[in-house]
N, C-alpha and C positions, 0 to 999 in steps of 0.2 A: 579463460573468458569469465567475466561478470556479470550477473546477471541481475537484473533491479524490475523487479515487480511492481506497480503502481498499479490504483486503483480505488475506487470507493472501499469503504467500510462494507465487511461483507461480497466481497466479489470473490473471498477466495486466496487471496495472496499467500496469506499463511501455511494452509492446507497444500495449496499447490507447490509453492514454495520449499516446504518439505519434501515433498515428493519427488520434485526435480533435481532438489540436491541428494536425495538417496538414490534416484536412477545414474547422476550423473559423477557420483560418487566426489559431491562438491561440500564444502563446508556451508552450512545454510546460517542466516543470523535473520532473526526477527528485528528490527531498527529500534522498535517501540523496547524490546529488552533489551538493545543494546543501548539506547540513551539510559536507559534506567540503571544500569551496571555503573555505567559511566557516573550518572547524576548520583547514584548510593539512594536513591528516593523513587519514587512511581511518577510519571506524567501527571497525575489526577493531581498528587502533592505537589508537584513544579508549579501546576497553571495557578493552582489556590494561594502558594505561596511567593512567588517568584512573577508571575503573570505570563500571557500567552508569546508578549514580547520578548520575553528571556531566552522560554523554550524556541521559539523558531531561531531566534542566534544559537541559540547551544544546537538545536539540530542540523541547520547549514554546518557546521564547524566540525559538528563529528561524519553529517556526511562528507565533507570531503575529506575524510580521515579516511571514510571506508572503497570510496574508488578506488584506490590504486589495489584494492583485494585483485588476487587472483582464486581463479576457480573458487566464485562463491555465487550462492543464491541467496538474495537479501529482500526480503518482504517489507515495504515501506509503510510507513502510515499513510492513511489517507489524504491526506495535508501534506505533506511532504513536498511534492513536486509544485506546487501549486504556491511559495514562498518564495521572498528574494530571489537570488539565481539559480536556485536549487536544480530544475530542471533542466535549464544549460549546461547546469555541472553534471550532471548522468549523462546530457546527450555526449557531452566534450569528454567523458571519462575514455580511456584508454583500454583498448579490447575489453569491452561491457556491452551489453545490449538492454536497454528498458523496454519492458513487454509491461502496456496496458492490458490489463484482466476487465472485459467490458462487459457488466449486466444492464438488462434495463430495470428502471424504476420499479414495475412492479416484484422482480426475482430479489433485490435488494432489500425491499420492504419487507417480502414473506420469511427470505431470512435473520433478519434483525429484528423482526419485533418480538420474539419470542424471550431475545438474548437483550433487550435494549438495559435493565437494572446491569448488565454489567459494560455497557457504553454510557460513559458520562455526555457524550456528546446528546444524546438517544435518548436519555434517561427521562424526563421529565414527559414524554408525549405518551398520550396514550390511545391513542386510536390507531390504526393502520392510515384510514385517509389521511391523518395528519404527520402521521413517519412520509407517508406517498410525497407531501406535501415538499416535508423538509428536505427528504431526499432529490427531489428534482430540480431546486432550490439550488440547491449543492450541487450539484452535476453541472447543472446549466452555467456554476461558477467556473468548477474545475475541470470541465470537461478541454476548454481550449490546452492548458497545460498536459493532459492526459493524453489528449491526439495525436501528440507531437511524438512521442512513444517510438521507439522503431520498427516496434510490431505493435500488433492489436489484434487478440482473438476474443470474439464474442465468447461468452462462459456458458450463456443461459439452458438451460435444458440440457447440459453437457454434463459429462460425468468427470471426476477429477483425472480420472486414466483420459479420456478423451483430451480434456483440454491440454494436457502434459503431453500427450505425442502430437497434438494440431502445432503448441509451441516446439517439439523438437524436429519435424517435419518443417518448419521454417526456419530453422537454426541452422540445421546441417540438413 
């Protein structure tokens, strides 16, 4: 089985991600390194060079390179699901499961504003109410594609051990 992560920036994907492919002794791939390997360039260098329109073509095309994985754990960008067919193609992938990682507004804020100088998306805000602002913004956009999810565990006040058996506790 495959396993596809979604969720805001900051809920976690990554971290968990990790960890579920070391319990589950699964190959784990981060998306964002794996476009990157693929492009020979950083995200940040695609959007400036190439534009936002490029990269959502080039990341539809390598996700569905990466569905047919077996036994993997794959941490998506935040944007990810939420383009072209993108999330049709995770729901339609073939023994895969998409688990939404769900914080609220304010858990997403308290951890991203500290790290925002290394999200270019984040970068330029500098209050909290105004990260609050733009994170709900965003949610309230992506949340319909997010829902669709096959599972959904809330994150907040969880610990990363927590959320990684509430998810294998739904799996198996």
């Amino acid at each position: 089985m495959t396993l596809f992560l979604v969720g805001y920036m900051g809920s976690g994907k990554s971290v968990i991600g990790r960890r579920l492919a070391e319990i589950l002794s699964y190959n784990y791939i981060d998306f964002d390194d794996y476009i990157e390997n693929k492009e020979e360039t950083t995200i940040t260098t695609i959007f400036e060079t190439k534009g936002e329109i490029y990269f959502r073509k080039a990341e539809s095309n390598y996700l569905n390179d990466i569905t047919s994985l077996k036994e993997s754990v794959v941490s998506l960008g935040g944007g990810t699901p939420c383009y072209g067919y993108n999330m049709q193609t995770l729901l339609n992938a073939e023994n895969a499961k998409c688990i939404y990682l769900k914080a609220a507004i304010p858990t997403l804020s308290n951890r991203l504003f500290d790290e925002k100088s290394k999200r270019p998306l984040i970068s330029h805000i500098e209050t909290k109410d105004e990260l609050n602002e733009f994170i709900g913004k965003h949610i309230f956009e992506r949340a319909p594609f997010y829902e669709q999810a096959h599972l959904s565990i809330k994150t907040d006040d969880l610990s990363v051990q927590e959320i990684v058996e509430a998810i294998l506790v739904q799996l198996f």
